[in-house]
C-alpha beads as a LAMMPS data file, in Angstrom:
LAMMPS data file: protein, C-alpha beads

236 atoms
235 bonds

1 atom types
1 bond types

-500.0 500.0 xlo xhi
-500.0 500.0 ylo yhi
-500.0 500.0 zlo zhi

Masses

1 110.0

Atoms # bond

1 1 1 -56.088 -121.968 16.820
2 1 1 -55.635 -118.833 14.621
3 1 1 -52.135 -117.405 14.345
4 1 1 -53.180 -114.137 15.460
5 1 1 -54.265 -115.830 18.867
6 1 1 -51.900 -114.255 21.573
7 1 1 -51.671 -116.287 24.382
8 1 1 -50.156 -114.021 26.552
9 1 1 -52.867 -112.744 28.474
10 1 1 -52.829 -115.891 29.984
11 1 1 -49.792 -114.983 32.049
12 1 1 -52.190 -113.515 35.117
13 1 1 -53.107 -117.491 35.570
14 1 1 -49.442 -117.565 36.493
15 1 1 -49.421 -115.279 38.681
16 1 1 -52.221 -116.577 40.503
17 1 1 -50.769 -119.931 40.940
18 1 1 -46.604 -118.696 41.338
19 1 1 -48.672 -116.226 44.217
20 1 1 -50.247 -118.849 46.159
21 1 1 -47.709 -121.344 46.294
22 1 1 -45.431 -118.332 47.504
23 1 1 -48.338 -117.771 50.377
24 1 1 -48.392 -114.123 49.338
25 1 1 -51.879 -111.787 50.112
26 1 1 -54.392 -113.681 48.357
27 1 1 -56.137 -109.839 47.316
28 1 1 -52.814 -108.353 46.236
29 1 1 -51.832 -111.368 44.190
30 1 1 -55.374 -111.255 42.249
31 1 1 -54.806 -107.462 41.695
32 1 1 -51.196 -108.213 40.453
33 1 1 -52.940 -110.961 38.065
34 1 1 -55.211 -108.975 36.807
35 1 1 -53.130 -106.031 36.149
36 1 1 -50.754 -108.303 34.252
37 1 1 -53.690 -109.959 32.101
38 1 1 -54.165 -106.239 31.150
39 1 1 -50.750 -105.538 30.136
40 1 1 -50.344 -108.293 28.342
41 1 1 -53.611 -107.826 26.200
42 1 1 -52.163 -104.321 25.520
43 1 1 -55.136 -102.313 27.227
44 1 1 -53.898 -98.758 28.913
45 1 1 -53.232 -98.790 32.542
46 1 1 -56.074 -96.610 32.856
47 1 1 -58.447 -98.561 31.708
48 1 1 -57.072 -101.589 33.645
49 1 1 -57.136 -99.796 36.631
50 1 1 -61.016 -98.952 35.714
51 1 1 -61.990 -102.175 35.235
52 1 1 -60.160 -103.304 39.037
53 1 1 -62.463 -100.238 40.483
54 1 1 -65.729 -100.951 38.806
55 1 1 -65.241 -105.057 40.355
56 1 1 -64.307 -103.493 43.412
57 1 1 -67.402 -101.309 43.884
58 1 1 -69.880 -104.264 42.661
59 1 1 -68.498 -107.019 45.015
60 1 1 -67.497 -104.948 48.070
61 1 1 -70.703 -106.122 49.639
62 1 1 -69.847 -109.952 49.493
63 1 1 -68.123 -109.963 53.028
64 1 1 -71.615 -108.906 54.359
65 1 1 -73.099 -111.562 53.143
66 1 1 -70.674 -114.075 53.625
67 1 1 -69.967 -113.702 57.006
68 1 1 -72.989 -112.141 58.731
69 1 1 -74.553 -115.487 58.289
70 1 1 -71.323 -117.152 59.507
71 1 1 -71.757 -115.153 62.535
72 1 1 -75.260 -115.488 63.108
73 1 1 -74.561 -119.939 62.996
74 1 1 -72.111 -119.534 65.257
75 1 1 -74.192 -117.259 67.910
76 1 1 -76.774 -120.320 67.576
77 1 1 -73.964 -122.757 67.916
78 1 1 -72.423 -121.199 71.343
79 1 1 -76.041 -120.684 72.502
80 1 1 -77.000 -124.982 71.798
81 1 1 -77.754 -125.072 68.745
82 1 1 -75.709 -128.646 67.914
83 1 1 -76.912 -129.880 71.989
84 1 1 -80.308 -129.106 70.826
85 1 1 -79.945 -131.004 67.288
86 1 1 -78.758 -133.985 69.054
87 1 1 -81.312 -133.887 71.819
88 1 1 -84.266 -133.680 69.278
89 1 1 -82.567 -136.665 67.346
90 1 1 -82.352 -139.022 69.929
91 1 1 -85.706 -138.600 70.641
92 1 1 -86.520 -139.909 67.389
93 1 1 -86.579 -143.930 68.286
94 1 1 -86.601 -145.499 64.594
95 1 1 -83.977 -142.801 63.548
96 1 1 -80.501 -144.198 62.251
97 1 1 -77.221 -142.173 61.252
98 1 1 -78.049 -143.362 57.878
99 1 1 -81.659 -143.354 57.582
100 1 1 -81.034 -139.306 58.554
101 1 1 -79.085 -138.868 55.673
102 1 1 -80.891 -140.445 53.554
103 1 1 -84.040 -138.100 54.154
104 1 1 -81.828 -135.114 54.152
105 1 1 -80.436 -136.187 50.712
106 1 1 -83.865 -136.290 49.345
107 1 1 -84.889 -133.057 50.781
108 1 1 -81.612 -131.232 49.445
109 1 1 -81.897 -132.802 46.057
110 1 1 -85.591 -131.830 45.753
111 1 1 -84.953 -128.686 46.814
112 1 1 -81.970 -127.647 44.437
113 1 1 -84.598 -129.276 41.464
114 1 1 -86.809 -126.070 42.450
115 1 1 -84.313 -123.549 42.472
116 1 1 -83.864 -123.728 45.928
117 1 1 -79.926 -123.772 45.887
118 1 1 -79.046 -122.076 49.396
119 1 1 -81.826 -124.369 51.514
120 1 1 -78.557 -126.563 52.655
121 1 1 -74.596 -126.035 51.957
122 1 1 -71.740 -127.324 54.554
123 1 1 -71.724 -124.086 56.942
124 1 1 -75.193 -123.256 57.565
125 1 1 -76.808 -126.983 57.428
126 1 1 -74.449 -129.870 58.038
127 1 1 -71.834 -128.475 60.343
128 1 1 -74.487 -127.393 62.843
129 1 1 -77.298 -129.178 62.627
130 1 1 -77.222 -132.627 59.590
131 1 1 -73.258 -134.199 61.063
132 1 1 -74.527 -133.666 64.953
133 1 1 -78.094 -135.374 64.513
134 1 1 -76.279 -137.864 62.789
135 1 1 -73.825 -138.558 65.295
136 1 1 -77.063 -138.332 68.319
137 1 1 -78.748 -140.912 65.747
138 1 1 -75.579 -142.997 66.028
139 1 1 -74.673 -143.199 69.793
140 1 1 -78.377 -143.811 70.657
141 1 1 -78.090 -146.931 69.354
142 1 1 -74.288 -147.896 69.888
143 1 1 -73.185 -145.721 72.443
144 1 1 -70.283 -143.179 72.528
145 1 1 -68.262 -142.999 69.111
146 1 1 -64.571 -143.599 68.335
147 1 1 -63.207 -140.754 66.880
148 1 1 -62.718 -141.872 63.712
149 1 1 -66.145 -143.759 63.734
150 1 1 -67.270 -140.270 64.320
151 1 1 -65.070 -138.438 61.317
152 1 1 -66.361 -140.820 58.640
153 1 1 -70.109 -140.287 59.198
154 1 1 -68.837 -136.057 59.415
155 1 1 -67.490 -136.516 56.359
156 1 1 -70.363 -138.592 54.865
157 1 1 -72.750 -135.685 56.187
158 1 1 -70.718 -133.336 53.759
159 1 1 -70.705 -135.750 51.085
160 1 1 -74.406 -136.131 51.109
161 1 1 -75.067 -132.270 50.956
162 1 1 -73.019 -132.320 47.574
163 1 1 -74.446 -135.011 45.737
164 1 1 -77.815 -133.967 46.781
165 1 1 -76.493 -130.675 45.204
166 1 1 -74.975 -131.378 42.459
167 1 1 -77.623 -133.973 40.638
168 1 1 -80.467 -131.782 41.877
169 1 1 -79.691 -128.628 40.462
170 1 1 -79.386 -130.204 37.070
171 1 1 -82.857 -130.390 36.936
172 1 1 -83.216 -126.739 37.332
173 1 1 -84.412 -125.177 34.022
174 1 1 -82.972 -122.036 34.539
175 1 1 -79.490 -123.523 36.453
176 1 1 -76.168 -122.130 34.729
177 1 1 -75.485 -125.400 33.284
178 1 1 -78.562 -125.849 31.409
179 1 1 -78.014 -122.476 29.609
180 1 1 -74.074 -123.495 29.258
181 1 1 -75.260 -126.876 27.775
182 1 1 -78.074 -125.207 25.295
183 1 1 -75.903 -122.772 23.792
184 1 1 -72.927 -124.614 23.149
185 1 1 -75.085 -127.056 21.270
186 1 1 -76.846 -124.249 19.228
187 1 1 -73.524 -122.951 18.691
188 1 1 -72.751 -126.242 17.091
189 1 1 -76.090 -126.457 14.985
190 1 1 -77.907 -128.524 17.375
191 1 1 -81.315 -126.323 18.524
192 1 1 -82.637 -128.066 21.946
193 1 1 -84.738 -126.558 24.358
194 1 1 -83.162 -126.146 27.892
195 1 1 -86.565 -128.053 29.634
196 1 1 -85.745 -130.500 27.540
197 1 1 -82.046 -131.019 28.689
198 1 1 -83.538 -130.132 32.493
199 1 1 -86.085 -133.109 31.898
200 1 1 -83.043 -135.768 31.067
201 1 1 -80.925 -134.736 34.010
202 1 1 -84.380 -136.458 36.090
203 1 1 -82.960 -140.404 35.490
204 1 1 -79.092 -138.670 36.534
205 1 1 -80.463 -137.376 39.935
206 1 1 -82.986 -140.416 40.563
207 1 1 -80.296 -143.117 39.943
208 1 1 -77.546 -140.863 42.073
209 1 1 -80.298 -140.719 44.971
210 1 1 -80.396 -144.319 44.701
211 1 1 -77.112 -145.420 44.631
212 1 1 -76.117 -142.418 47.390
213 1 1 -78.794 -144.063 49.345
214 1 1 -77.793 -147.224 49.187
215 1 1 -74.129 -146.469 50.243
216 1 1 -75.796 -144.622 53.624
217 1 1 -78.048 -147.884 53.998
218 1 1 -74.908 -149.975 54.154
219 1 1 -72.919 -148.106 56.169
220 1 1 -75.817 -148.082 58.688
221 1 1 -75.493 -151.772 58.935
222 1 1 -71.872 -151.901 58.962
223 1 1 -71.532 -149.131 61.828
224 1 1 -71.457 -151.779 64.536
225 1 1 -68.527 -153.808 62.693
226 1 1 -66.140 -150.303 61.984
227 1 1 -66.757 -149.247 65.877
228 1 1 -65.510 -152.638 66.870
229 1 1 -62.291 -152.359 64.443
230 1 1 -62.059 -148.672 65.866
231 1 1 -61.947 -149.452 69.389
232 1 1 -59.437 -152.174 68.927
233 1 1 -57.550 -149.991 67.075
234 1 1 -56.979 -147.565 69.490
235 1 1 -56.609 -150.312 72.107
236 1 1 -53.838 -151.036 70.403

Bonds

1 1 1 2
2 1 2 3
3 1 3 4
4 1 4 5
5 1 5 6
6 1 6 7
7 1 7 8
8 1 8 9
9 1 9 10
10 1 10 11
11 1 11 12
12 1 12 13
13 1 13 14
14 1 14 15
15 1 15 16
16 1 16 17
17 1 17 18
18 1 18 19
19 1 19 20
20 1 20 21
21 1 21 22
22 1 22 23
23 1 23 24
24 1 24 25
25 1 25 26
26 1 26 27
27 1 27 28
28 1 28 29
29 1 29 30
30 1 30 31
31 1 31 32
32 1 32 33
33 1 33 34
34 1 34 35
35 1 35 36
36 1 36 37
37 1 37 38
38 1 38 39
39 1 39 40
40 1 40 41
41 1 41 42
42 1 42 43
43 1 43 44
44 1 44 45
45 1 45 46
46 1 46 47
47 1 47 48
48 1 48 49
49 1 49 50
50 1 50 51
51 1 51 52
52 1 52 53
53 1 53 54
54 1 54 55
55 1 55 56
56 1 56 57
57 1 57 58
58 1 58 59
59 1 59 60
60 1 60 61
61 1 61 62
62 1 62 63
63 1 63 64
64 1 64 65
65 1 65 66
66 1 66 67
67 1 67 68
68 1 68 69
69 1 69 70
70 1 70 71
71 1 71 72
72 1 72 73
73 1 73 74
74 1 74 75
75 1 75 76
76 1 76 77
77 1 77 78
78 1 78 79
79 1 79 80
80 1 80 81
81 1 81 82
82 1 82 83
83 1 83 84
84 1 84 85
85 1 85 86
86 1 86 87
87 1 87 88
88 1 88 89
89 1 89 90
90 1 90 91
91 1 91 92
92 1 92 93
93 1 93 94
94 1 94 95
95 1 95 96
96 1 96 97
97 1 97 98
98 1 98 99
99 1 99 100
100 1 100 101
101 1 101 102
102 1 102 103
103 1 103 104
104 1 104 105
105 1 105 106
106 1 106 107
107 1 107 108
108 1 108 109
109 1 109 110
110 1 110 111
111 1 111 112
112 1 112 113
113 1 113 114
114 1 114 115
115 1 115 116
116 1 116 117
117 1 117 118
118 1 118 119
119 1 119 120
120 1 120 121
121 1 121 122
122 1 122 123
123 1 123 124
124 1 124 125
125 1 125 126
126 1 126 127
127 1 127 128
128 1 128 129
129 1 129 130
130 1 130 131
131 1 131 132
132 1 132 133
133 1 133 134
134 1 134 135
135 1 135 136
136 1 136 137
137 1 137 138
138 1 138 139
139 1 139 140
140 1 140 141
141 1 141 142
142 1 142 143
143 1 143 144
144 1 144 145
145 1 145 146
146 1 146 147
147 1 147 148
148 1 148 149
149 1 149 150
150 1 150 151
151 1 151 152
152 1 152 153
153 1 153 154
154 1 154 155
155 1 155 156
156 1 156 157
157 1 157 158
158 1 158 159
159 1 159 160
160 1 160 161
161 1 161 162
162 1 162 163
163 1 163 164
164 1 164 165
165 1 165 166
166 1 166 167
167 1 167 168
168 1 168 169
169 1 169 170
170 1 170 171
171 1 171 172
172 1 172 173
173 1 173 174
174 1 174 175
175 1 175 176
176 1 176 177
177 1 177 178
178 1 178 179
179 1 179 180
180 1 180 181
181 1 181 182
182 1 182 183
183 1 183 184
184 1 184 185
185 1 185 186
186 1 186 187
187 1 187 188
188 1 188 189
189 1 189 190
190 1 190 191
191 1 191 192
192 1 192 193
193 1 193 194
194 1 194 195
195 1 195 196
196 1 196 197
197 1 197 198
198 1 198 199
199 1 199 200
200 1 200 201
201 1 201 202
202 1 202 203
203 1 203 204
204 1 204 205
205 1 205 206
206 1 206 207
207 1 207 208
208 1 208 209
209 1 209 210
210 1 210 211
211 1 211 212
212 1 212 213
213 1 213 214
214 1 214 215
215 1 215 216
216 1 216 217
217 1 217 218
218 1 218 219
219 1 219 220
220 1 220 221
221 1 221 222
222 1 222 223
223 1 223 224
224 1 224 225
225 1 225 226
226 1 226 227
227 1 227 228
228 1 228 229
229 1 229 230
230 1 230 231
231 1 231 232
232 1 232 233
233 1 233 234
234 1 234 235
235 1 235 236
């Protein structure tokens, strides 16, 4: 690292972490972070204070969008959405808690291979519609769940959403980590083209599908064994 490398800018990641493990206001402690970064890279208070403005201004529409749809799931949810999920599900006679995931896994990772990023997540797909159709899927077969029967396929839900996800936007030409990827090699003298890093990430995402899938298969078969254990457990 060159010598005249000051690391003391760094000091507002301090402050970020000594401010959260002291529970303080999450917005004052990133202002106090950020005007401490400044300070420390010797910029002018005015100009700090600038640059807080100018983030304020082009973010202060992010709490619209976050929570508007927030709001709008849980209108759905109070009016049966999740009842509805379920009823639809157990309709469904050759449909298994795992076999569910399994499809929804390959629609998600499909779908963040096109782009298609925000077609899923944990708040507006899994919590009210994916975890209770695979729960409906589940007690249509083996009757009502033990609790923690019923936790372990939740979190399984969740768990499918990310690594459909995470291996599917790889193969995304014009995903952040392709361009992060490219340009770091180019920086380092190797010239690639990003479809051809997007093209390689296609054995990454097949293989996780199949080894994701695999997992969901076997915990399909072994439901009948863990609701056993669970209900002796809590017999207990």
């Amino acid at each position: 690292m060159p010598a005249d490398v000051s690391l003391w800018p760094l000091i507002g990641v301090a402050v970020v972490i000594a401010g959260f493990l002291l529970r303080f206001n999450p917005v004052l402690v990133v202002t106090a972070a950020g005007i401490a970064t400044g300070l420390a890279a010797k910029l002018p208070l005015d100009l700090i204070l600038a640059k807080l403005g100018s983030g304020f201004v082009k973010t202060r529409n992010l709490p619209l969008t976050l929570l508007l749809p927030l709001a709008v799931i849980g209108l759905l949810e109070r009016h049966g959405l999740r009842e509805r999920a379920q009823a639809w599900i157990a309709d469904i006679r050759s449909a298994t808690a795992g076999r569910l995931l399994v499809v929804y896994l390959f629609i998600r990772e499909v779908a963040a291979a096109l782009g298609l990023t925000l077609l899923g997540g944990h708040a507006p797909m899994v919590r009210p519609l994916v975890a209770p159709m695979t729960e409906a899927a589940a007690e249509k077969v083996h009757g009502p769940l033990p609790q923690a029967v019923r936790d372990r396929w939740k979190a399984m839900a969740a768990a499918t959403d990310n690594v459909g996800l995470f291996f599917g936007e790889d193969i995304f030409v014009a995903f952040g980590s392709i361009v992060l990827m490219q340009t770091f090699l180019a920086e380092n003298g190797i010239v690639t083209d990003p479809l051809h890093i997007a093209l390689w990430g296609i054995p990454t995402a097949i293989a996780a599908f199949l080894i994701h899938a695999a997992r969901l298969i076997h915990l399909d078969h072994r439901l009948p064994l863990d609701i056993a254990r669970a209900r002796a457990e809590e017999a207990r």
